[in-house]
PDB file with one MODEL, atoms N, CA, C and O in Angstrom:
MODEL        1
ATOM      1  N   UNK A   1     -48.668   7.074 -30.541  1.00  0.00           N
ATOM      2  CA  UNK A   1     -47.267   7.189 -30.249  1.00  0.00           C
ATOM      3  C   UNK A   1     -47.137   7.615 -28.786  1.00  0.00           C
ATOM      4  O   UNK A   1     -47.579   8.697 -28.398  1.00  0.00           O
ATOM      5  N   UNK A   2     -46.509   6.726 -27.968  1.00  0.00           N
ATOM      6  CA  UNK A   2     -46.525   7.419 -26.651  1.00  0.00           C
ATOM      7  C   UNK A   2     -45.152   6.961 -25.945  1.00  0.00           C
ATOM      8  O   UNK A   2     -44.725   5.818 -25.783  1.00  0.00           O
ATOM      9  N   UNK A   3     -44.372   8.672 -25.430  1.00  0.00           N
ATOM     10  CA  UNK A   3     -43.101   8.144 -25.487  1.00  0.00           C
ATOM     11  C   UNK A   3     -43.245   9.878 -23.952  1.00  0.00           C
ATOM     12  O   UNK A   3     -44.191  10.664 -23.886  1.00  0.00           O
ATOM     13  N   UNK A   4     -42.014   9.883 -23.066  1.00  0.00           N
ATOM     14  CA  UNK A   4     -42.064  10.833 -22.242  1.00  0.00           C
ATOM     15  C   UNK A   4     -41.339  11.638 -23.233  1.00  0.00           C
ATOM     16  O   UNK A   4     -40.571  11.480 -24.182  1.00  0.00           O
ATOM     17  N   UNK A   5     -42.108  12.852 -22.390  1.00  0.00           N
ATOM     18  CA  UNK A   5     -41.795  14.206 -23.234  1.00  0.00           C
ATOM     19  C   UNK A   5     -40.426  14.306 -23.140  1.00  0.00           C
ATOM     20  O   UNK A   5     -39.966  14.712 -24.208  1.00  0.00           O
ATOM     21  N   UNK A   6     -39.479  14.078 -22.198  1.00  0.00           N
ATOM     22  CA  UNK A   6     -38.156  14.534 -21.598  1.00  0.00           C
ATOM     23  C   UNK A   6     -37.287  13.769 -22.143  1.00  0.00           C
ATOM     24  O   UNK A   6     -36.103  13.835 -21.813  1.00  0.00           O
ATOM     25  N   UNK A   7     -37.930  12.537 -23.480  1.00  0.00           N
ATOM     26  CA  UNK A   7     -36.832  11.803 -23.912  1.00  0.00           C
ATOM     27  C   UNK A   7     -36.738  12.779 -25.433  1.00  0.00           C
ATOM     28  O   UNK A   7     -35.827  12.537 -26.224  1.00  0.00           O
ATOM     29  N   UNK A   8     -37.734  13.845 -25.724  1.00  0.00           N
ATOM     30  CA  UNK A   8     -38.091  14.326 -27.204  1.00  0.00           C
ATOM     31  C   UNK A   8     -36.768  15.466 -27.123  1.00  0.00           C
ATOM     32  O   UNK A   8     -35.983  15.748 -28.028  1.00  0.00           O
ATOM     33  N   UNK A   9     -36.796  15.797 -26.265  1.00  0.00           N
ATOM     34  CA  UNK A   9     -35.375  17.239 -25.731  1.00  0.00           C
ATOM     35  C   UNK A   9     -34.285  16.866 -26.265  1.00  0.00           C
ATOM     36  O   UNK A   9     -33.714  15.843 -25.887  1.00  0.00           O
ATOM     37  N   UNK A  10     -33.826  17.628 -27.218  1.00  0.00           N
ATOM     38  CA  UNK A  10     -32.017  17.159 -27.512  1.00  0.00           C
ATOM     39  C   UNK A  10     -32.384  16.290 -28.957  1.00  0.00           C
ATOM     40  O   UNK A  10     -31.308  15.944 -29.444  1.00  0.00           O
ATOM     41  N   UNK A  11     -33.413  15.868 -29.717  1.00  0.00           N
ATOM     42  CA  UNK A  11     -33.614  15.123 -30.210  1.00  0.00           C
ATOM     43  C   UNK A  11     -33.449  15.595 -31.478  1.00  0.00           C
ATOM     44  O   UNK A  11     -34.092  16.640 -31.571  1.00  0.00           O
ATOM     45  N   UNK A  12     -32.870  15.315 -32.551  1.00  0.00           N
ATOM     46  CA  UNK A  12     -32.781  15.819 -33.803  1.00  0.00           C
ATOM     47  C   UNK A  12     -34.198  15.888 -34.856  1.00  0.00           C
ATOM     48  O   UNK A  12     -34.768  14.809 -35.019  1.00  0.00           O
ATOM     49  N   UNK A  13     -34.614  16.765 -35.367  1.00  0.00           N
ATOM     50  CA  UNK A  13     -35.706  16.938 -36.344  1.00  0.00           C
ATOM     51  C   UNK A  13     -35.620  17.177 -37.555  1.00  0.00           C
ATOM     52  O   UNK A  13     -35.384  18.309 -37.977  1.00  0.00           O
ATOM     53  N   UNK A  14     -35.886  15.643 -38.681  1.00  0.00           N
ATOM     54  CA  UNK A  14     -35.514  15.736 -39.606  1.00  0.00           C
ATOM     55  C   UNK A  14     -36.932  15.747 -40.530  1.00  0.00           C
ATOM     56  O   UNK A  14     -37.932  15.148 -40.135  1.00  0.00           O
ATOM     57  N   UNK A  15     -36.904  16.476 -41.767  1.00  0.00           N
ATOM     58  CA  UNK A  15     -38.162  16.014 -42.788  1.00  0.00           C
ATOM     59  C   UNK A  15     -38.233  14.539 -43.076  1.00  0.00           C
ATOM     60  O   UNK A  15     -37.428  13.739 -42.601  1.00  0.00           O
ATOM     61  N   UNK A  16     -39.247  14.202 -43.889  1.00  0.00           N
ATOM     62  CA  UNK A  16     -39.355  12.816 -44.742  1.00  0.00           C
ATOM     63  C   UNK A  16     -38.868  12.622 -46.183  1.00  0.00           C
ATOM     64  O   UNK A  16     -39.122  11.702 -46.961  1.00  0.00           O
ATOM     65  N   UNK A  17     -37.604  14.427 -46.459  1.00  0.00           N
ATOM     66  CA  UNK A  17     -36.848  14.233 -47.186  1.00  0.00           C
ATOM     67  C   UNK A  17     -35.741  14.506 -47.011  1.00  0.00           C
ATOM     68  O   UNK A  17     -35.186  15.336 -47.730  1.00  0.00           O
ATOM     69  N   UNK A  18     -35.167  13.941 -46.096  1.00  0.00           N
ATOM     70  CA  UNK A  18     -33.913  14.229 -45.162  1.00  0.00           C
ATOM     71  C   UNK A  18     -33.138  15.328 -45.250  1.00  0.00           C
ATOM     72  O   UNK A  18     -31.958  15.341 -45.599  1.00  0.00           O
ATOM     73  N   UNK A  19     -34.206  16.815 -44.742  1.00  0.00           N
ATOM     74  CA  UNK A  19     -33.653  17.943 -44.715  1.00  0.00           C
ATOM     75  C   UNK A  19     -33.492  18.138 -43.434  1.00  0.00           C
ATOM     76  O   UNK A  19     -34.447  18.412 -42.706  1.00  0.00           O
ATOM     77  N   UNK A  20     -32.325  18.028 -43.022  1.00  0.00           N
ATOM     78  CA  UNK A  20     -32.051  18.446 -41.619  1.00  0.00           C
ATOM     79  C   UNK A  20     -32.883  20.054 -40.827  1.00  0.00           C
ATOM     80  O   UNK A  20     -32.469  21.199 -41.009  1.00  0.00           O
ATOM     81  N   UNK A  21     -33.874  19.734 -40.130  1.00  0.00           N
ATOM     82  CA  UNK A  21     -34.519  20.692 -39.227  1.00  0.00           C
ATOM     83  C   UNK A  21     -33.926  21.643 -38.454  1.00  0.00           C
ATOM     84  O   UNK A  21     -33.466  22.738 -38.775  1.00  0.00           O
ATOM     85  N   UNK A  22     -34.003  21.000 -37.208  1.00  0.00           N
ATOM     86  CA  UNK A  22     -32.911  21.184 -35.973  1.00  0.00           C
ATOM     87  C   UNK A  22     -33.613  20.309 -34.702  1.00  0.00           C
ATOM     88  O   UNK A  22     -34.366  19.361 -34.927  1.00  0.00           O
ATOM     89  N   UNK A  23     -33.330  20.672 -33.601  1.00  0.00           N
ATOM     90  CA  UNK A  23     -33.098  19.936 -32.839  1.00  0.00           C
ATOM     91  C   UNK A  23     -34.162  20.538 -31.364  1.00  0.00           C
ATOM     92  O   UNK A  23     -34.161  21.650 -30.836  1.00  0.00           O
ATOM     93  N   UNK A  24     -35.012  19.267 -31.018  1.00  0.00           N
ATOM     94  CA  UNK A  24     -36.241  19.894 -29.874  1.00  0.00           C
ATOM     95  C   UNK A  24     -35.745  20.689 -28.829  1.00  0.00           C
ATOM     96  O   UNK A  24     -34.785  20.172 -28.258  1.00  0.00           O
ATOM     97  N   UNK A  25     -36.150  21.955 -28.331  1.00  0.00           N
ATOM     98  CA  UNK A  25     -35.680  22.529 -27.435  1.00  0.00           C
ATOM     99  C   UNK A  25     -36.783  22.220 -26.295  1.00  0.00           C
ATOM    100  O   UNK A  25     -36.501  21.841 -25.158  1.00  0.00           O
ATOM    101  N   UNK A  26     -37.890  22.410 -26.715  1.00  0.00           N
ATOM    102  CA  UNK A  26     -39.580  22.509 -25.392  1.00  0.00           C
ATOM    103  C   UNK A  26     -40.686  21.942 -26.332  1.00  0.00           C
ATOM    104  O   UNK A  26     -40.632  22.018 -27.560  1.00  0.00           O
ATOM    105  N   UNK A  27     -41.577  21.433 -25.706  1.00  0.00           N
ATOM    106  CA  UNK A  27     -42.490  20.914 -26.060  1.00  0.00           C
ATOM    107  C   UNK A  27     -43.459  21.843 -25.146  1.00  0.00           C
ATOM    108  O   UNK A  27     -43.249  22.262 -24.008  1.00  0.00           O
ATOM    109  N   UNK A  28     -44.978  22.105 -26.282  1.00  0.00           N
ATOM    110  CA  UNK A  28     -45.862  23.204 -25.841  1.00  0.00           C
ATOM    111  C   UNK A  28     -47.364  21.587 -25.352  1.00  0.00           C
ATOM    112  O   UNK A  28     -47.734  20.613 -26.006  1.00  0.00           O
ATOM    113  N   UNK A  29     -47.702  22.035 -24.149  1.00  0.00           N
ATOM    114  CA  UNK A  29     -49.112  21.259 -23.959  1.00  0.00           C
ATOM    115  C   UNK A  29     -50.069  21.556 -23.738  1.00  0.00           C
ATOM    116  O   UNK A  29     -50.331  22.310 -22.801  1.00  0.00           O
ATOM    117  N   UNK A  30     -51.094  20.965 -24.683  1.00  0.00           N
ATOM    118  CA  UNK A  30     -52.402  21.554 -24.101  1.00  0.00           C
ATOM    119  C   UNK A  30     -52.994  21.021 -22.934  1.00  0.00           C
ATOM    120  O   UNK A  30     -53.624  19.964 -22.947  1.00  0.00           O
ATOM    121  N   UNK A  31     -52.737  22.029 -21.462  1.00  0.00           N
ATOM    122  CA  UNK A  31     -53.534  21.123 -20.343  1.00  0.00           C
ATOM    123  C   UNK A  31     -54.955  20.695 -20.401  1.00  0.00           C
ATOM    124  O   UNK A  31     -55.427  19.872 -19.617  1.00  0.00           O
ATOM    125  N   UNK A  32     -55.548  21.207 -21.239  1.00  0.00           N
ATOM    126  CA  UNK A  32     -56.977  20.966 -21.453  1.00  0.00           C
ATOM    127  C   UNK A  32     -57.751  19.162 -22.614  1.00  0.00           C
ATOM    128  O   UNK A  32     -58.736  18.432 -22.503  1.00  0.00           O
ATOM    129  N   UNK A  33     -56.898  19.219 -23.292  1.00  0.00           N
ATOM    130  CA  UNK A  33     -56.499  18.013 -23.649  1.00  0.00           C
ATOM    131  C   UNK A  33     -55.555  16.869 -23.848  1.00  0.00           C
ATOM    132  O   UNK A  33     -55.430  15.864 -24.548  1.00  0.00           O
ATOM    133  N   UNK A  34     -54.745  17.742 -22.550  1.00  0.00           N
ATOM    134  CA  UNK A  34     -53.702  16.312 -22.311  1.00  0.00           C
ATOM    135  C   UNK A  34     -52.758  15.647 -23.021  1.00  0.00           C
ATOM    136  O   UNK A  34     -52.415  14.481 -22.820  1.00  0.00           O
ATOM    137  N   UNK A  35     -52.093  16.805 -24.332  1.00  0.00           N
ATOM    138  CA  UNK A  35     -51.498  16.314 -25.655  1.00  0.00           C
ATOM    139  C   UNK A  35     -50.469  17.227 -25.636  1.00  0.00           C
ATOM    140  O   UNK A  35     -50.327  18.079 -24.759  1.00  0.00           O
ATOM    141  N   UNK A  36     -49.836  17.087 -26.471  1.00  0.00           N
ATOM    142  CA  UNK A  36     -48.328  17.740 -27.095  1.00  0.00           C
ATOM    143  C   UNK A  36     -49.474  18.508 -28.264  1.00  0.00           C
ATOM    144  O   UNK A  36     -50.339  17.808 -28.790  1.00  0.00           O
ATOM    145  N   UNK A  37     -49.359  19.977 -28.580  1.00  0.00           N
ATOM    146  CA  UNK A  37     -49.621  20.450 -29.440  1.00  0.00           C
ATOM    147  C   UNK A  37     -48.327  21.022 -30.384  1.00  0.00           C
ATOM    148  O   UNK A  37     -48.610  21.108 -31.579  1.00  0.00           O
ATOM    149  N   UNK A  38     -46.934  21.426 -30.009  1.00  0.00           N
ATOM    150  CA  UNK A  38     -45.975  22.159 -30.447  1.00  0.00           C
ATOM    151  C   UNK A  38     -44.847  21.352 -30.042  1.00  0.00           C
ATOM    152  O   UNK A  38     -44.880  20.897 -28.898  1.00  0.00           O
ATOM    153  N   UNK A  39     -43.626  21.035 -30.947  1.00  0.00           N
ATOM    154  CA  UNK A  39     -42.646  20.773 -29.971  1.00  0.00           C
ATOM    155  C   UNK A  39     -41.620  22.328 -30.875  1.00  0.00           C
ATOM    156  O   UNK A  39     -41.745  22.714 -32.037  1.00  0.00           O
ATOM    157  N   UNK A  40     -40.802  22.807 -29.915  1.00  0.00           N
ATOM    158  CA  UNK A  40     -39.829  24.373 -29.983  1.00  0.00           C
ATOM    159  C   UNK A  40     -38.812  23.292 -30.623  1.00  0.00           C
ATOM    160  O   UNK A  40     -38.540  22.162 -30.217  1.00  0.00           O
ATOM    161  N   UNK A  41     -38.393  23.910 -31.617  1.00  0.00           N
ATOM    162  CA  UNK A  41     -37.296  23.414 -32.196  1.00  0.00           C
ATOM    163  C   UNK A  41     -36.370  24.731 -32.834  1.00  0.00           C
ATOM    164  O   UNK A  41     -36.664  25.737 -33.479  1.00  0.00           O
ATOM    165  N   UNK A  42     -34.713  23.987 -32.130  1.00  0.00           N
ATOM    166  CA  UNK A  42     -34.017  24.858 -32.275  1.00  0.00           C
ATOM    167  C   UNK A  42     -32.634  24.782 -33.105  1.00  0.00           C
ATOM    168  O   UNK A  42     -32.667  24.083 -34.118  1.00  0.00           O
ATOM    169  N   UNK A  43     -31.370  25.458 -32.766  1.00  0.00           N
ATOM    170  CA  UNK A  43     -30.549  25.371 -33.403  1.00  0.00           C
ATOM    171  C   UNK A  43     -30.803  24.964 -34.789  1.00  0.00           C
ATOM    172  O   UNK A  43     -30.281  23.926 -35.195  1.00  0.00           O
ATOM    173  N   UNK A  44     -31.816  25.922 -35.836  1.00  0.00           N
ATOM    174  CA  UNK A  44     -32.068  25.440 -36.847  1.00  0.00           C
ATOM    175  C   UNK A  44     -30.788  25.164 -38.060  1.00  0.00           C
ATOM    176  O   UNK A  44     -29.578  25.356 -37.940  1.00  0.00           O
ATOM    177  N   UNK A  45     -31.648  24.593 -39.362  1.00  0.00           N
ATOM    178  CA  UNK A  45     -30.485  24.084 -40.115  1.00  0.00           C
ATOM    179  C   UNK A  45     -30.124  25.646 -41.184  1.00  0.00           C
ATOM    180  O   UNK A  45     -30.907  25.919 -42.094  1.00  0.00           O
ATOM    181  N   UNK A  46     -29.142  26.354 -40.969  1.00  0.00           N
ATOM    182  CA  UNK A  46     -28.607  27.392 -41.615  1.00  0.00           C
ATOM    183  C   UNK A  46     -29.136  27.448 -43.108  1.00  0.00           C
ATOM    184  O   UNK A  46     -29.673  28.379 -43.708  1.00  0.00           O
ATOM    185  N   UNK A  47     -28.877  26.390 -43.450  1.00  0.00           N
ATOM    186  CA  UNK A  47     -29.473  26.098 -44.990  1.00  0.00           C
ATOM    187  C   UNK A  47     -31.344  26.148 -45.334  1.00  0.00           C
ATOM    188  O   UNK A  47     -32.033  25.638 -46.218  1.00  0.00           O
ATOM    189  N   UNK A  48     -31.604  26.873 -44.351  1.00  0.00           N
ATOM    190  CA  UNK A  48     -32.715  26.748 -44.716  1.00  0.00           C
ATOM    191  C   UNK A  48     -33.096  28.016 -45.107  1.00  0.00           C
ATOM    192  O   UNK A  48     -33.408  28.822 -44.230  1.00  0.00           O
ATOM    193  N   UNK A  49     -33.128  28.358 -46.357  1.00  0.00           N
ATOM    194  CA  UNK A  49     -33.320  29.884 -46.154  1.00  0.00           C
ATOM    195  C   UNK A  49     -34.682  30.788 -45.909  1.00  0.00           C
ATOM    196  O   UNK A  49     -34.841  31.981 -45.651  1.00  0.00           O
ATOM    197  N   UNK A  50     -35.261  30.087 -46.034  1.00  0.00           N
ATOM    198  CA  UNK A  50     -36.534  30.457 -46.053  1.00  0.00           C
ATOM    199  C   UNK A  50     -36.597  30.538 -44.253  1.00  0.00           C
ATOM    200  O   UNK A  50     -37.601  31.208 -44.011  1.00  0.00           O
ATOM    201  N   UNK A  51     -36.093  30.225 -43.250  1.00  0.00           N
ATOM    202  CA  UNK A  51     -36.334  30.536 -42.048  1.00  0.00           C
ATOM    203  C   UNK A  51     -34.606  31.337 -41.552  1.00  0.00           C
ATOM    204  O   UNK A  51     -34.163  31.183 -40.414  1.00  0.00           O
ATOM    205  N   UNK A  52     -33.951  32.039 -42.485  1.00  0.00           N
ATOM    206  CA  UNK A  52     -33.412  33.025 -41.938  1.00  0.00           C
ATOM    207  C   UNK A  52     -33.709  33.746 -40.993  1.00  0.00           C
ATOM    208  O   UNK A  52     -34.751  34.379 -41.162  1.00  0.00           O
ATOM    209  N   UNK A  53     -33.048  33.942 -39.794  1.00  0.00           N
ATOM    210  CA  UNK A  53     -33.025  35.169 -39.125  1.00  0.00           C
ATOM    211  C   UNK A  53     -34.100  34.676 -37.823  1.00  0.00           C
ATOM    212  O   UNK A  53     -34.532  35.394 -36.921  1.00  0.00           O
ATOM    213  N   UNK A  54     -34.343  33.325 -38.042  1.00  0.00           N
ATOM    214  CA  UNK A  54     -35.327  32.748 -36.730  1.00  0.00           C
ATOM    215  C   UNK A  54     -34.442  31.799 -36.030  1.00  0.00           C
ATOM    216  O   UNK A  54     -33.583  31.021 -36.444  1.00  0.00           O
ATOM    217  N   UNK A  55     -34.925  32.102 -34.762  1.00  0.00           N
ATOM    218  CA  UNK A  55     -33.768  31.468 -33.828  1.00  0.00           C
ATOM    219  C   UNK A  55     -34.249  29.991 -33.330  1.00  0.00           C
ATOM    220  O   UNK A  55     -33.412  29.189 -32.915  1.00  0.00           O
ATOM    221  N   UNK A  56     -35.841  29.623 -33.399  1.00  0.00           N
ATOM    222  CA  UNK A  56     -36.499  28.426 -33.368  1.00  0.00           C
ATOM    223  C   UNK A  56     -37.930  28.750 -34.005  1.00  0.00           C
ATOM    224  O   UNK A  56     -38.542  29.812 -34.119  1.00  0.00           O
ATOM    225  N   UNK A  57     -38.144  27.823 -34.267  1.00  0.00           N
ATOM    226  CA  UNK A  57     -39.871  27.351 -35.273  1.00  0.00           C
ATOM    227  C   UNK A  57     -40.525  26.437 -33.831  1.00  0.00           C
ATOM    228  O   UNK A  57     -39.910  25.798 -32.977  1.00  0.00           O
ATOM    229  N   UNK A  58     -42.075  26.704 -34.000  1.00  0.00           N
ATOM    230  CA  UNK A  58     -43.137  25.722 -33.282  1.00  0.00           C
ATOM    231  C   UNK A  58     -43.314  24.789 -34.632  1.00  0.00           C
ATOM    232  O   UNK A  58     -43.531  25.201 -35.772  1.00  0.00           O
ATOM    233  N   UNK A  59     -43.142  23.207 -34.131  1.00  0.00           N
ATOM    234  CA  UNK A  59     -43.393  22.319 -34.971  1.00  0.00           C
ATOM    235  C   UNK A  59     -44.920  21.433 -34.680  1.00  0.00           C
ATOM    236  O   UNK A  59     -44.894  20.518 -33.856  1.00  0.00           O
ATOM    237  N   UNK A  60     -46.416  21.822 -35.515  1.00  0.00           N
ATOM    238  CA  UNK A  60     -47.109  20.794 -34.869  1.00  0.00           C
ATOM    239  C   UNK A  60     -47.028  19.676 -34.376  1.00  0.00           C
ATOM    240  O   UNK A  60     -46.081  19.134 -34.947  1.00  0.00           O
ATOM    241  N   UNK A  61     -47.461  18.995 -33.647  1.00  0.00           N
ATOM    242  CA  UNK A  61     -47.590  17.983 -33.168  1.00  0.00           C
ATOM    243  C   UNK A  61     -48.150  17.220 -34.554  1.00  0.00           C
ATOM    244  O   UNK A  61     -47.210  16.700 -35.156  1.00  0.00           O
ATOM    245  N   UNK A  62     -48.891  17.107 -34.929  1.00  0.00           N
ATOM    246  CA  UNK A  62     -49.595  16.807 -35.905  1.00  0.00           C
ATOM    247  C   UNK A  62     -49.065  16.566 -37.219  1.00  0.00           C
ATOM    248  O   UNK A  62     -49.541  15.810 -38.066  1.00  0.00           O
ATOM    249  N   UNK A  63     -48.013  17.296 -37.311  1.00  0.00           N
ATOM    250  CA  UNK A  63     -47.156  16.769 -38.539  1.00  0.00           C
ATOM    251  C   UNK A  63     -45.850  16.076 -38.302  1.00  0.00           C
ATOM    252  O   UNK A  63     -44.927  16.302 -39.083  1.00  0.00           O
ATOM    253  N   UNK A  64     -45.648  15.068 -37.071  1.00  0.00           N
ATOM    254  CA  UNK A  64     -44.668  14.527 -36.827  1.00  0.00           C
ATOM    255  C   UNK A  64     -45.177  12.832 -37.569  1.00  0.00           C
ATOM    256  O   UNK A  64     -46.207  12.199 -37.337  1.00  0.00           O
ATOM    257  N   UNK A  65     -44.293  12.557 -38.273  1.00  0.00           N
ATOM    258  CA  UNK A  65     -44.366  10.957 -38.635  1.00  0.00           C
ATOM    259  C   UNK A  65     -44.084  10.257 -37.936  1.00  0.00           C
ATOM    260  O   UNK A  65     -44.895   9.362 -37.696  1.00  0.00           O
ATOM    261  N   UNK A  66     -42.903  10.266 -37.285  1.00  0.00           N
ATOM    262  CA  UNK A  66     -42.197   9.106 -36.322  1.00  0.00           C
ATOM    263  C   UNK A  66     -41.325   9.420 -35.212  1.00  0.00           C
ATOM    264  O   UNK A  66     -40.464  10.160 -35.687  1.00  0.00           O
ATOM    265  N   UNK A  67     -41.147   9.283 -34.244  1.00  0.00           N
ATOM    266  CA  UNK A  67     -40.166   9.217 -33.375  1.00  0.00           C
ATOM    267  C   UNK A  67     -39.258   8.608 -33.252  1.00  0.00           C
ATOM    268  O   UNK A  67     -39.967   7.778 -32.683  1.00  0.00           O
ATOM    269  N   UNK A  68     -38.160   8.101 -33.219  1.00  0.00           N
ATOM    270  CA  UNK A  68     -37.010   6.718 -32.613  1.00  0.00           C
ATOM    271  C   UNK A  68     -35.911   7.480 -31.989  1.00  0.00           C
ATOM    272  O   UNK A  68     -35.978   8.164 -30.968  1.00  0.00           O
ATOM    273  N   UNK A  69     -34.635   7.210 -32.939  1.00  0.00           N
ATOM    274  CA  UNK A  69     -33.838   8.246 -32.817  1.00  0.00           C
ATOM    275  C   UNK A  69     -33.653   9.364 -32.824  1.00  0.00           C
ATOM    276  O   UNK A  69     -33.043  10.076 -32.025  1.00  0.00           O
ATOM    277  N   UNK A  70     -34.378   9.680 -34.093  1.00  0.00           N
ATOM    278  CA  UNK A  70     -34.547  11.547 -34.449  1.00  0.00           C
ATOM    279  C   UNK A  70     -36.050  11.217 -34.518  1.00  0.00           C
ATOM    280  O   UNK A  70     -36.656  10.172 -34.276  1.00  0.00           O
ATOM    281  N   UNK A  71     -36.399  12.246 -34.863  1.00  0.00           N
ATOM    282  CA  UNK A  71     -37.967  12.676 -35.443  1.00  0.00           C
ATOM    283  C   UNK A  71     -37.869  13.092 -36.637  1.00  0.00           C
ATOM    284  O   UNK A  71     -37.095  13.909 -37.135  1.00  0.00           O
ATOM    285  N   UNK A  72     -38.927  12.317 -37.193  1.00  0.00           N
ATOM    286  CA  UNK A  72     -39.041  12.897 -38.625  1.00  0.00           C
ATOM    287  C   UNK A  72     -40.507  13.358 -38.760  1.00  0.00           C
ATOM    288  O   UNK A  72     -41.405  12.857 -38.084  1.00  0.00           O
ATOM    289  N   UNK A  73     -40.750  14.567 -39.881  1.00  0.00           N
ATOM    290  CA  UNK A  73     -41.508  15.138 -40.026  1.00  0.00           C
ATOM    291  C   UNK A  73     -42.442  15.335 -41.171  1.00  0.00           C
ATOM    292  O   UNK A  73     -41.825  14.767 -42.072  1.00  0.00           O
ATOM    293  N   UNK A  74     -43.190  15.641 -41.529  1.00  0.00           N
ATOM    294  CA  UNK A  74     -44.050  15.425 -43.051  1.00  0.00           C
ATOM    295  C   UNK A  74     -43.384  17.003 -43.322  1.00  0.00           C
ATOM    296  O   UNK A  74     -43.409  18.059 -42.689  1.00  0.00           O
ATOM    297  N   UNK A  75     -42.723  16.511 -44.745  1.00  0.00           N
ATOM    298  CA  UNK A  75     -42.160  17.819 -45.721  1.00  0.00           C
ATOM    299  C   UNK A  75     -43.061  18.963 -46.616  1.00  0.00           C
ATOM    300  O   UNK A  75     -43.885  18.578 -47.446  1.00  0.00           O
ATOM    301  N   UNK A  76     -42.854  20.175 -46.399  1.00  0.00           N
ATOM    302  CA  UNK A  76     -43.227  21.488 -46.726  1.00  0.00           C
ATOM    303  C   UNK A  76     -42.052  21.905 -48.144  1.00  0.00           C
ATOM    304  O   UNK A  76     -40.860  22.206 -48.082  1.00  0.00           O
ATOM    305  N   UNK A  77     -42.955  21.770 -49.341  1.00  0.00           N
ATOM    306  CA  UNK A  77     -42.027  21.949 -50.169  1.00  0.00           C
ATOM    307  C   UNK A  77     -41.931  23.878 -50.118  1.00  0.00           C
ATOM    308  O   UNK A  77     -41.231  24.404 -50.983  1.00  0.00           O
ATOM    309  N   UNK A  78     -42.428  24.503 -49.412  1.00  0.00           N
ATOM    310  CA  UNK A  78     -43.003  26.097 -49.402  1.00  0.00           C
ATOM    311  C   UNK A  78     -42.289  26.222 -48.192  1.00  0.00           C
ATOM    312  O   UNK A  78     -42.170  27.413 -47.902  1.00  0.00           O
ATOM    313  N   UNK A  79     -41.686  25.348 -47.245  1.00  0.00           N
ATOM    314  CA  UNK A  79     -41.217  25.724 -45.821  1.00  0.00           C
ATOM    315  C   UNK A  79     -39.797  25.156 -45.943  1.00  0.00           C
ATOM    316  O   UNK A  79     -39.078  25.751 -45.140  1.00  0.00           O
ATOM    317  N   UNK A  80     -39.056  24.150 -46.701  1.00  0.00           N
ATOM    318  CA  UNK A  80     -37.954  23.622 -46.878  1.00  0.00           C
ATOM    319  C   UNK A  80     -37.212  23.564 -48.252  1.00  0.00           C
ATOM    320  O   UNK A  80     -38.150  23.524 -49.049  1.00  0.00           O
ATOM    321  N   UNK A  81     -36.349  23.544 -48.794  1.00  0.00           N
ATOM    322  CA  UNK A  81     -36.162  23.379 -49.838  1.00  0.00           C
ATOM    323  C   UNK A  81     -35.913  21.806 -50.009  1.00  0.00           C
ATOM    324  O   UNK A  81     -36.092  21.093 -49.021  1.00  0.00           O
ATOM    325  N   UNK A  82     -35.629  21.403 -50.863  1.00  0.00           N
ATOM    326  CA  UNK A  82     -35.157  19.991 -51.569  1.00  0.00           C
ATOM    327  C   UNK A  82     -33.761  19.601 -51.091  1.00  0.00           C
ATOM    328  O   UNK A  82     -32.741  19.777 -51.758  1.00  0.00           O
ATOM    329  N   UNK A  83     -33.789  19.294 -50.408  1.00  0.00           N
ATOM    330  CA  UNK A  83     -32.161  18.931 -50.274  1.00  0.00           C
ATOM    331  C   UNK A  83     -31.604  17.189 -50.522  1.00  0.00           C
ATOM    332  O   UNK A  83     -30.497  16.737 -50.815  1.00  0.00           O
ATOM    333  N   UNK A  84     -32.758  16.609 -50.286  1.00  0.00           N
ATOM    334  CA  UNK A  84     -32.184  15.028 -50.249  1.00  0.00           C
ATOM    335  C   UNK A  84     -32.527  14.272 -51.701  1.00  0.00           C
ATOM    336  O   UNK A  84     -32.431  14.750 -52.831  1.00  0.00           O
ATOM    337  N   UNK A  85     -33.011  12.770 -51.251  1.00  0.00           N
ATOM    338  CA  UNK A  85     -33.545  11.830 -52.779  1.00  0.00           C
ATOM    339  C   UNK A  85     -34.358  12.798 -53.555  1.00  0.00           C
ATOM    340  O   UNK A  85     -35.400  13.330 -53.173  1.00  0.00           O
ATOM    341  N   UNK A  86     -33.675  12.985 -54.841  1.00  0.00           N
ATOM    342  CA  UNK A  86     -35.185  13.244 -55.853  1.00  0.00           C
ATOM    343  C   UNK A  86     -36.475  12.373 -55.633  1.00  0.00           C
ATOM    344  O   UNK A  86     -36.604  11.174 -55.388  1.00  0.00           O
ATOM    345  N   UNK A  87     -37.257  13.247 -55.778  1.00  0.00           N
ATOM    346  CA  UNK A  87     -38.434  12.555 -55.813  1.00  0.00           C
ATOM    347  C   UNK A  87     -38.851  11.463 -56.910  1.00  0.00           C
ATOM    348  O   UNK A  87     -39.945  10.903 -56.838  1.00  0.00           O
TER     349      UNK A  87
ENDMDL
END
């Protein structure tokens, strides 16, 4: 996947069960290998209760599925609740 970092900013972050995240604030890099390890994601989704009282989450790099419009992310049934399609 190779896209500039400065288009990921502002970008909405959704699961792969359309639980609204929030939205990229910074992206963390490792200068040593030349990669996106973290992107800062902010203005989280209120409904999430399990991340009450946090003002942004580090999202691996590594668990991003896709980029386009938004970003979507591989779902944490222990980090998100259920909000979209039944499974």
């Amino acid at each position: 996947m190779k896209t500039q970092i400065t288009d990921l900013f502002g970008m909405e972050v959704y699961t792969d069960k359309s639980v609204r995240v929030g939205i990229v604030d910074d992206a963390v890099l490792n200068v040593d290998t030349k990669k996106v390890d973290f992107l800062a994601v902010g203005e989280l989704n209120p409904d999430l209760f399990q991340l009450k009282g946090f003002k942004g989450i580090r999202v691996p790099f590594r668990i991003i599925k896709s980029v386009g419009d938004i970003i979507i992310i591989r779902h944490f049934n222990s980090m998100f609740p259920s909000q979209g399609p039944e499974d």
